[in-house]
C-alpha positions as CSV (number, residue, x, y, z in Angstrom):
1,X,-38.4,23.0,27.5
2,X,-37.5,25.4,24.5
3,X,-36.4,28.8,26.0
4,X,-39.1,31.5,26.5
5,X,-39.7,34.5,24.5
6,X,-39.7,36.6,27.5
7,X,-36.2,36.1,28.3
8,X,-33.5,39.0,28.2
9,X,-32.0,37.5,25.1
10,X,-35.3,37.1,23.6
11,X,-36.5,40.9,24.3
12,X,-32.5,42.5,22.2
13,X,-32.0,41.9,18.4
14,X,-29.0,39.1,19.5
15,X,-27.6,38.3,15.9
16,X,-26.5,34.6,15.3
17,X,-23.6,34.4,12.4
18,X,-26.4,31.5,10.8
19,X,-29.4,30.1,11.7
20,X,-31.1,29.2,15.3
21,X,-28.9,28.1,18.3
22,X,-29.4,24.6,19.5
23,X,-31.6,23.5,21.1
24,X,-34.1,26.3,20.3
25,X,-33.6,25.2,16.8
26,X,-34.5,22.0,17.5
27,X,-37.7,22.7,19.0
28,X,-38.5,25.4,16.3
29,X,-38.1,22.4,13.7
30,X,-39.9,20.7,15.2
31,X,-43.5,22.8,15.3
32,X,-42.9,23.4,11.6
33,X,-43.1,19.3,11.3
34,X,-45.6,18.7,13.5
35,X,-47.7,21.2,11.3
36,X,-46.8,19.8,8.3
37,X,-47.6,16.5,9.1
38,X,-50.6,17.7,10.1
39,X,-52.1,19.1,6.9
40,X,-50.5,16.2,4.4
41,X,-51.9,13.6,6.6
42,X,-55.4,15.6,6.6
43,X,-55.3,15.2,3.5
44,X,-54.7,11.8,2.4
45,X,-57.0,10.4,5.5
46,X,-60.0,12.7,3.9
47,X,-59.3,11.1,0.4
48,X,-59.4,7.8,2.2
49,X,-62.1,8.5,4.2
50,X,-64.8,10.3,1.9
51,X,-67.0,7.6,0.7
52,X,-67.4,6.7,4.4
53,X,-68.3,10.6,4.8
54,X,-70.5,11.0,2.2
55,X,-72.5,7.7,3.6
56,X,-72.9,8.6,6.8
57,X,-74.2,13.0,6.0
58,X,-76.1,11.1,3.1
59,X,-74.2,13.1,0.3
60,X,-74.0,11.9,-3.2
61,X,-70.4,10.7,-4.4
62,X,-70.3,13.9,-6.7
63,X,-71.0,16.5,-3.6
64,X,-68.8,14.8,-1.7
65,X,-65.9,16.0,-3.8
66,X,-65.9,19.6,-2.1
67,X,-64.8,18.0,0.9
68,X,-61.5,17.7,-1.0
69,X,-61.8,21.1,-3.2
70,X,-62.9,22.9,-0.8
71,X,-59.8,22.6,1.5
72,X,-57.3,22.5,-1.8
73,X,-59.1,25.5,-3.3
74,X,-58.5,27.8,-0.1
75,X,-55.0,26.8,0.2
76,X,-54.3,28.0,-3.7
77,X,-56.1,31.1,-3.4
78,X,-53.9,32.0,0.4
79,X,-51.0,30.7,-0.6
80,X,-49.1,34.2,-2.1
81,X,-51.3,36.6,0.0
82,X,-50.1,34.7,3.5
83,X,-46.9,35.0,2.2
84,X,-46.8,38.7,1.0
85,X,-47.9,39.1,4.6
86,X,-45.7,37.1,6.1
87,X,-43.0,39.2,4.5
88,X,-44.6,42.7,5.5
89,X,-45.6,41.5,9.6
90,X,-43.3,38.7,10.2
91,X,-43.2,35.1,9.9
92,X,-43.8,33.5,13.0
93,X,-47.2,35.7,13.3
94,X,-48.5,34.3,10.3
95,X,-47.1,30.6,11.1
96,X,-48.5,30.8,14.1
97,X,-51.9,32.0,13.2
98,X,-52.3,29.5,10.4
99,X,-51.5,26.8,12.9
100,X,-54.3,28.0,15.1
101,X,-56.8,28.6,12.3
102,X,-56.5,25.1,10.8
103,X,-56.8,24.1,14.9
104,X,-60.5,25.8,14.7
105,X,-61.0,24.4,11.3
106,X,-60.7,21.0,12.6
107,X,-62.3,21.6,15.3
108,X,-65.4,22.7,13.4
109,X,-64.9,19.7,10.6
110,X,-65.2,17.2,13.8
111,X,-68.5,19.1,14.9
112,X,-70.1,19.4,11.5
113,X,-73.8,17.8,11.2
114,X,-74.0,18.3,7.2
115,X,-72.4,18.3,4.4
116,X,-72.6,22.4,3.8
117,X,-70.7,22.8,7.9
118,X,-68.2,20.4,6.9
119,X,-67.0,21.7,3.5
120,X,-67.4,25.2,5.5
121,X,-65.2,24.0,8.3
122,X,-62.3,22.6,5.5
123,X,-62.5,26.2,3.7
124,X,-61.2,27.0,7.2
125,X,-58.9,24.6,7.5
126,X,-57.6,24.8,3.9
127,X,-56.7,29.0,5.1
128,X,-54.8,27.8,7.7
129,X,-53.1,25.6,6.0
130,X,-51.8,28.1,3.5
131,X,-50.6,29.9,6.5
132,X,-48.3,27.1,7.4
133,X,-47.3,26.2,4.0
134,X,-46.7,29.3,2.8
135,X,-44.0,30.3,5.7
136,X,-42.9,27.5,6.0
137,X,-40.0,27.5,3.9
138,X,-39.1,31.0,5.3
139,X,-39.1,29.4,9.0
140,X,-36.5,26.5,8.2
141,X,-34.1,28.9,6.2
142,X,-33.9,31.2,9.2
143,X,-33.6,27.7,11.6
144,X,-30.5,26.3,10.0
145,X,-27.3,27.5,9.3
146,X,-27.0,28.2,5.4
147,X,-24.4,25.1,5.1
148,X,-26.9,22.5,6.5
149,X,-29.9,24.1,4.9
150,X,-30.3,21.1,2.0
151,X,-30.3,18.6,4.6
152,X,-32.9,20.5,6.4
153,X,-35.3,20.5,3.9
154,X,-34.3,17.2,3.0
155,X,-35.6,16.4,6.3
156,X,-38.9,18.2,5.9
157,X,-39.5,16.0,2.7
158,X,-39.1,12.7,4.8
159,X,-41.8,13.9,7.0
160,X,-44.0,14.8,4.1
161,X,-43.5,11.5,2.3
162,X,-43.6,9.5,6.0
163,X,-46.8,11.4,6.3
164,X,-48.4,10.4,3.2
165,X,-47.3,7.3,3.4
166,X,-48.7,6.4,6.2
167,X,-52.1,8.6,5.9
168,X,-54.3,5.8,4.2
169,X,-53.1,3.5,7.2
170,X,-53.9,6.2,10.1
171,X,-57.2,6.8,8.0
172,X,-58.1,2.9,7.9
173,X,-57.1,2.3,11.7
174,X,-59.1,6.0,13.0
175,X,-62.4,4.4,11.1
176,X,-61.7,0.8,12.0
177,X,-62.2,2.0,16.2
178,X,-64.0,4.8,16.1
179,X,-66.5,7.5,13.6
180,X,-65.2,10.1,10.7
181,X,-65.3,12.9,13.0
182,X,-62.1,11.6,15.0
183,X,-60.2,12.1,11.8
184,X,-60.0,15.7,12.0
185,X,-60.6,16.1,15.8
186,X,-57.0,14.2,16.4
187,X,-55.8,17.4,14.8
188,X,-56.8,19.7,18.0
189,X,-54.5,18.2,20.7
190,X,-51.4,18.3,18.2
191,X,-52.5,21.8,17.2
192,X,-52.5,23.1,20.4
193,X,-49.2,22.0,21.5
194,X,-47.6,23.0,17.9
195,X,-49.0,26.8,19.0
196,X,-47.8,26.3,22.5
197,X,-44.4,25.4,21.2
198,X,-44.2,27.8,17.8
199,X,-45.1,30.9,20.6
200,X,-41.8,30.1,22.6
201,X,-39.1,28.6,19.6
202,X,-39.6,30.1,16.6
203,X,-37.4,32.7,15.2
204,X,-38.8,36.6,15.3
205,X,-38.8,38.9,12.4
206,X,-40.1,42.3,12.0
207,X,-41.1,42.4,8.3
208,X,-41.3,45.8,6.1
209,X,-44.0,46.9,7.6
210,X,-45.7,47.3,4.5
211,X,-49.4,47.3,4.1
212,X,-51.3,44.2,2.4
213,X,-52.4,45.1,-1.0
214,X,-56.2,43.8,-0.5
215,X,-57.2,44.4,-4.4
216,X,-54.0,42.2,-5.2
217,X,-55.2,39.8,-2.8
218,X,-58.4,39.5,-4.3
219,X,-57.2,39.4,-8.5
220,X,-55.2,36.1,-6.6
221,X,-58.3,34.6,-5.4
222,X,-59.9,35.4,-8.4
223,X,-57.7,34.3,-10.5
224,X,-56.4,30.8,-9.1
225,X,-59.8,30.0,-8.1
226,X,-61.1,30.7,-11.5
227,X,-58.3,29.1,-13.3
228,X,-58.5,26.0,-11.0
229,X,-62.0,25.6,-11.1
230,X,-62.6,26.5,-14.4
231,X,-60.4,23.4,-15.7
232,X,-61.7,21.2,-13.6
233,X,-65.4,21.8,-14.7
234,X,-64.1,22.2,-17.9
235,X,-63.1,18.6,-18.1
236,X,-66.0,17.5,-15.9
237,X,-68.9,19.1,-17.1
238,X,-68.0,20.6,-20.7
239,X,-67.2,24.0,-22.2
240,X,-70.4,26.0,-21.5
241,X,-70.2,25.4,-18.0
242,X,-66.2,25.7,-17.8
243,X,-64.7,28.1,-20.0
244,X,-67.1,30.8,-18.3
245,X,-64.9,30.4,-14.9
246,X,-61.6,30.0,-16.8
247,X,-62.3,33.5,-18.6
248,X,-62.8,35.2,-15.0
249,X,-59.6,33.4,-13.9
250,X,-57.6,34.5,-17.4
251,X,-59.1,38.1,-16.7
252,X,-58.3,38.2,-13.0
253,X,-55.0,36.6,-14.0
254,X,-54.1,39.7,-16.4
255,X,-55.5,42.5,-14.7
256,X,-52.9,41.3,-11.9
257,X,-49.9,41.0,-13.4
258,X,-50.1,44.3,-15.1
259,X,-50.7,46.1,-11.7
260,X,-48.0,43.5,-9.9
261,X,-45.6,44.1,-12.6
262,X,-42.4,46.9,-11.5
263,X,-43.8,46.9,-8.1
264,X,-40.5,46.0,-5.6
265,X,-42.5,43.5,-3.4
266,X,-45.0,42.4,-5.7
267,X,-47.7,39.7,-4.3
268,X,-46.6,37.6,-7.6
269,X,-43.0,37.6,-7.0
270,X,-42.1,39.0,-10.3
271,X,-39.0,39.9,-9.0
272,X,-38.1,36.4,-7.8
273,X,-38.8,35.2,-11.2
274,X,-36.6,37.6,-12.7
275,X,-33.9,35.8,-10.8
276,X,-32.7,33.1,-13.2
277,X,-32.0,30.0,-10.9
278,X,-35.5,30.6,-9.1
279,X,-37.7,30.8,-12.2
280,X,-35.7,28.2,-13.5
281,X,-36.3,26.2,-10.1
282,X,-40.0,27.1,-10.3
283,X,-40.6,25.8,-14.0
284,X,-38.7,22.8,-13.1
285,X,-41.1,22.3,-9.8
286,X,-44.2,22.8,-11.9
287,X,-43.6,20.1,-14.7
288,X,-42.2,17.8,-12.1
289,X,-45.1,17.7,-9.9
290,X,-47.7,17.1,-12.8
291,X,-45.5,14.4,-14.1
292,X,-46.4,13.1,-10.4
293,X,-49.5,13.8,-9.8
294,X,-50.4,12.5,-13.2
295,X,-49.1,9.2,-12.4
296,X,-50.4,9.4,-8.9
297,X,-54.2,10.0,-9.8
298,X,-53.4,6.9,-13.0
299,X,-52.0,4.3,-10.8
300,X,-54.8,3.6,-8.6
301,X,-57.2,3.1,-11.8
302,X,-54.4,1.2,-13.2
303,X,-53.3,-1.3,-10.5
304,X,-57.2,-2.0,-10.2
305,X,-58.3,-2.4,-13.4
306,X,-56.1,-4.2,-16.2
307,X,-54.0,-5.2,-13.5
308,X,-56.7,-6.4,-11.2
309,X,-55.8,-5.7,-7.3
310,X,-58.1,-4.8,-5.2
311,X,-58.8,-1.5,-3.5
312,X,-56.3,-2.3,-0.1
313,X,-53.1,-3.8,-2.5
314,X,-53.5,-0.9,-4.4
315,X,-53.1,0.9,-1.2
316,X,-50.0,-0.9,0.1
317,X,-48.4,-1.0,-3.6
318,X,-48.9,2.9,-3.5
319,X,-46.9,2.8,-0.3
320,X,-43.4,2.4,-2.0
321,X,-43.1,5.4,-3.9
322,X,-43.4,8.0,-0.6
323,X,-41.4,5.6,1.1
324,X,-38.5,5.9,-1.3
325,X,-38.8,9.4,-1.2
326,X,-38.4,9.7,2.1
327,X,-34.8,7.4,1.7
328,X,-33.6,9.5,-1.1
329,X,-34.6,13.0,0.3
330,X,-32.0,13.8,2.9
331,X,-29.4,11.9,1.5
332,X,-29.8,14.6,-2.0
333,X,-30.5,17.3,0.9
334,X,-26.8,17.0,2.4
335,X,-25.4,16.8,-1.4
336,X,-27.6,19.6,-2.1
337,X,-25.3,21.8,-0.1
338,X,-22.2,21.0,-2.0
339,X,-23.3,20.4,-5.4
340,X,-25.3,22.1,-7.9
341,X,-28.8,21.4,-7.8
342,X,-29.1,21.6,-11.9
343,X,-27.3,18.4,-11.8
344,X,-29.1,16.2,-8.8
345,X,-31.9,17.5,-10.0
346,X,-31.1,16.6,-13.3
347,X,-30.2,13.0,-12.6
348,X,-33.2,12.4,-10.0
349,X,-35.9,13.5,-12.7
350,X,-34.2,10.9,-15.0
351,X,-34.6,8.3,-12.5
352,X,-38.1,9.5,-12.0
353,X,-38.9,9.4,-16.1
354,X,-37.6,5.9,-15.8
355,X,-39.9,4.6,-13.2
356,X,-42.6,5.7,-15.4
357,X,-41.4,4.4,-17.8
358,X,-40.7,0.8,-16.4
359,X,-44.7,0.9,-15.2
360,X,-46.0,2.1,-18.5
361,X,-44.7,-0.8,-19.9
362,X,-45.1,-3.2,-17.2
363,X,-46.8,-6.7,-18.2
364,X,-50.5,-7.3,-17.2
365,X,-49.2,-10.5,-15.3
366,X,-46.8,-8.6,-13.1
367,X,-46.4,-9.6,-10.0
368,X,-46.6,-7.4,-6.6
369,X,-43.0,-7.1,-6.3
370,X,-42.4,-6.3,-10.2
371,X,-45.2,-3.0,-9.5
372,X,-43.4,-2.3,-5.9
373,X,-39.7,-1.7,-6.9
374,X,-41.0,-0.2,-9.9
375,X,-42.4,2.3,-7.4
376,X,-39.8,2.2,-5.7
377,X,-37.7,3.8,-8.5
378,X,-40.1,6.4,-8.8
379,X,-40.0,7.4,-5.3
380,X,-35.9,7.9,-5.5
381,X,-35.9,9.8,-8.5
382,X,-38.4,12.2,-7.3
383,X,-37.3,12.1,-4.1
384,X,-33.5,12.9,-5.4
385,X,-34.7,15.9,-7.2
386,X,-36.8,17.6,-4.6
387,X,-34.8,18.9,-1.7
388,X,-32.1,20.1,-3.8
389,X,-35.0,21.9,-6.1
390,X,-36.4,23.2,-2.7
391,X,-33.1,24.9,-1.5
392,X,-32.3,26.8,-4.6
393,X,-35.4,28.5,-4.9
394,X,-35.5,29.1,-1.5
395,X,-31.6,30.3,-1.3
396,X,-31.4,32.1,-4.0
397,X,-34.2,34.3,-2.6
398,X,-32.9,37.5,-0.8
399,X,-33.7,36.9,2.9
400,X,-36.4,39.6,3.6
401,X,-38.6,38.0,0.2
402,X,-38.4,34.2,1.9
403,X,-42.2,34.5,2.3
404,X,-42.4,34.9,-0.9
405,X,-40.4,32.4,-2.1
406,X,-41.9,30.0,0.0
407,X,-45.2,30.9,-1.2
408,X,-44.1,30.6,-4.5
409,X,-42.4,27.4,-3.9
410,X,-45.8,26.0,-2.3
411,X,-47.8,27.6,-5.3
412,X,-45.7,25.9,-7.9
413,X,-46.6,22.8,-6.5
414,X,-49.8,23.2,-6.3
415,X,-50.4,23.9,-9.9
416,X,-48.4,21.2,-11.2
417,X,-50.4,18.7,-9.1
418,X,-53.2,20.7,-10.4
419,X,-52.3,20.4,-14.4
420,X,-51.6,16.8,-13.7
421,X,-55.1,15.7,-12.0
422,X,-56.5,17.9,-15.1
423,X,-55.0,16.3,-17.6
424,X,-55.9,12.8,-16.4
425,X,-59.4,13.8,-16.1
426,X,-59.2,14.7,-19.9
427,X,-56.8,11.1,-20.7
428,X,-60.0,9.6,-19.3
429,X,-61.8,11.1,-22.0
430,X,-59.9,11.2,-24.7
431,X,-58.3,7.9,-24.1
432,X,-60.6,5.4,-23.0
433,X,-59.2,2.0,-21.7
434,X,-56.0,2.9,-22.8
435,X,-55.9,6.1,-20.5
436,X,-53.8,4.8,-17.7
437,X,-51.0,3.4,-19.8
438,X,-51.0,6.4,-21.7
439,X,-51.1,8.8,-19.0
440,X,-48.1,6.8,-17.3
441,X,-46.4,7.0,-20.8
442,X,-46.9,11.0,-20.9
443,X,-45.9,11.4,-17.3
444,X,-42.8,9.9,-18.1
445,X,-42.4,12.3,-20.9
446,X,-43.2,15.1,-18.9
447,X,-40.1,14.3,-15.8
448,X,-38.0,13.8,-18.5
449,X,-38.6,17.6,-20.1
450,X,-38.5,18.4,-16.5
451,X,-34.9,16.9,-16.1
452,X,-34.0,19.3,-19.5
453,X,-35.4,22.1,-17.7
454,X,-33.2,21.3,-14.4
455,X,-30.0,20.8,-16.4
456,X,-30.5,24.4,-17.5
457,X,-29.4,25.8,-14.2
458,X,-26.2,24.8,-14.9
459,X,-25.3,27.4,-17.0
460,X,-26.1,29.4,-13.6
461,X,-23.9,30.0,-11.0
462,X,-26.0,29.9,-8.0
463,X,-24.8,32.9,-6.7
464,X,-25.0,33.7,-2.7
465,X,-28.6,35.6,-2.3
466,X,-28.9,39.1,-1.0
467,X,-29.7,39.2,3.2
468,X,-27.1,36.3,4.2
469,X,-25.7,35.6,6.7
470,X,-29.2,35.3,8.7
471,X,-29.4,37.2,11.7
472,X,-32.1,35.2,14.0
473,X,-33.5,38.6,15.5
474,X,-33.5,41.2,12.6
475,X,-35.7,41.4,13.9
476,X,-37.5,42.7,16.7
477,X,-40.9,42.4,18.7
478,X,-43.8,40.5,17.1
């Protein structure tokens, strides 16, 4: 069992030269994958599973859709203000609320009679989410000794892409045995014994004590949410109905970073971004993952339409892709903490704009394996570029701002998967029956600016960030 928090050498700062002692290490890494497998599998199996949902609560395909928003909508609002609090109270607090909130949330998602209690409950769960995603980062720089940290997080992508990978499946076999509601109510047993664990193993830290700047927390809401949602009914439904929300989200957006600006722990980490290799890191992150998510949201449409597979080979030809990330994650991870990640970052998004590439101008007549390696390549490339991107913004963070960095980190995701499921809503528009190949064509356009952006840090020396060496208690009660 990991050790207790109650113990004599829990109850004294003890200060470790770097990182978490084994075996409580081991056990802290492991709550953090447990909840991350949790919400990445949530959800791919709701994707999966929401025709099935909206039949069954007799929801039209077009309501049904905020059973997805409404879970990625609250996770993009929480993101930075869980963060900002997990830097002012501690991170294990937050982490370990989050993973008891998005417990509840699916909890209430499995009890929901309608369509209005489920979308309520994954507004819940999407909250707690954020609190795990947004500390998470934090938690598994202050786990791991700074020399293994690349392979840590290397490790954390494997069980992201493991996780998606096998989602669909897990989805397919939950609703093959038994009703929608077990989707989310397998969440509560895990949930309970990620808490139970996350209590006793992960690391303490006090935080600046600072209080939470609720104004700034609600410009954030206002101004993801408005920006988010104001595209996507843009695109969807037409100016008059979306350039109303994007002006609330452009106003929100302004008013905040003129009040965030010069403040010394802003809730938009200004002062990150002022640190060359993170913004550089960031803009890098944000135009890889619309690259993916461009592609990801084209293939389906493409693999069953000119292609013609049918709904469950498209599923297992998407499978090759998280697959290869999770092969070429940890092996960049452990190179990520000798060599720059400008470079390996560099090189994976070139692999990546090639596996684009290849499928843009694959054949009609291809067969299963000419789309799978293709994949495949994709996978690696992206794979190669995203633990070492993920260590350097989350190094070259000083220590008591790794909330914020992992917020931002999980942020800058978010929006490039975002900008990318956009964008192919508008190539769908724009570009008719040619929309897929030319939305494959622009991803592959996209990685490769990305791969320009990531040789950039070269010219960086990714200097040593303020705070290091971790001390595991700096700590104090929580």
């Amino acid at each position: 069992m990991p050790p207790s928090a109650d113990t004599a050498t829990d109850a004294r700062p003890v200060l470790h030269e770097d990182g978490l002692p084994t075996p409580r290490r081991y056990w802290a890494i492991l709550t953090v994958w447990l909840a991350m497998a949790m919400s990445v599998l949530d959800g791919a199996i709701a994707n999966v599973a929401l025709p099935t949902i909206a039949r069954e609560l007799q929801a039209t395909e077009a309501a049904s859709i905020w059973i997805v928003n409404a879970y990625q909508l609250a996770i993009t609002v929480a993101l930075l203000p869980l963060a900002s609090l997990g830097d002012k109270i501690g991170y294990r607090r937050v982490y370990v609320a989050g993973l008891a909130v998005f417990t509840l949330g699916s909890l209430g998602c499995a009890l929901s009679g309608s369509l209005n209690e489920l979308a309520a409950a994954r507004v819940v769960q999407g909250l707690g989410a954020a609190g795990i995603m947004s500390i998470n980062s934090a938690l598994v720089r202050l786990a791991y000794p700074r020399h293994l940290l690349g392979r840590g997080i290397g490790l954390n992508a494997v069980v992201i892409s493991v996780s998606a990978a096998v989602g669909p499946t897990v989805a397919s076999a939950i609703l093959g045995v038994a009703s929608w509601e077990w989707l989310f109510a397998i969440n509560v047993p895990i949930g309970v014994l990620a808490v139970a664990i996350a209590l006793r193993a992960l690391p303490r830290t006090e935080g600046s004590r600072r209080p939470l700047d609720f104004a700034a927390a609600g410009l954030n809401a206002l101004a993801f949410g408005g920006l988010i949602l104001g595209a996507e009914t843009l695109v969807r439904e037409g100016p008059a109905q979306g350039l109303p929300i994007l002006a609330v989200g452009v106003v929100a957006g302004v008013v905040l970073a003129r009040r965030e600006l010069g403040r010394p722990a802003p809730m938009i980490p200004f002062d990150l971004l002022r640190i060359p290799i993170f913004g550089l890191s960031i803009a890098t992150s944000i135009v890889s993952f619309a690259a993916q998510m461009l592609a990801y949201v084209a293939l389906p449409f493409y693999f069953q339409g000119p292609l013609g597979r049918s709904a469950v080979e498209t599923g297992l030809l998407m499978t090759p892709w998280p697959l290869a990330v999770g092969v070429a994650a940890p092996i960049a991870g452990r190179l990520a903490d000798r060599y720059p990640a400008g470079a390996l970052g560099g090189i994976g998004l070139a692999v990546f704009a090639s596996g684009l590439g290849l499928l843009a101008l694959m054949p009609h007549d291809a067969s299963s394996l000419d789309i799978a390696w293709r994949m495949a390549v994709c996978g690696l490339g992206f794979g190669f570029f995203q633990a070492p991107n993920n260590r350097a913004m989350v190094s070259s963070a000083p220590l008591q701002r790794s909330g914020a960095a992992g917020g931002m980190l999980a942020t800058a995701r978010l929006l490039g998967q975002t900008t990318g499921a956009v964008a192919m809503a508008a190539f769908f528009h724009i570009a008719g029956a040619r929309a897929t190949v030319t939305a494959l064509a622009v991803a592959a356009g996209v990685a490769a600016l990305a791969g320009l952006v990531s040789l950039l840090r070269l010219r960086i020396p990714e200097a040593k960030a303020p705070g290091e060496p971790v001390a595991e208690a700096a700590v104090g009660p929580t």
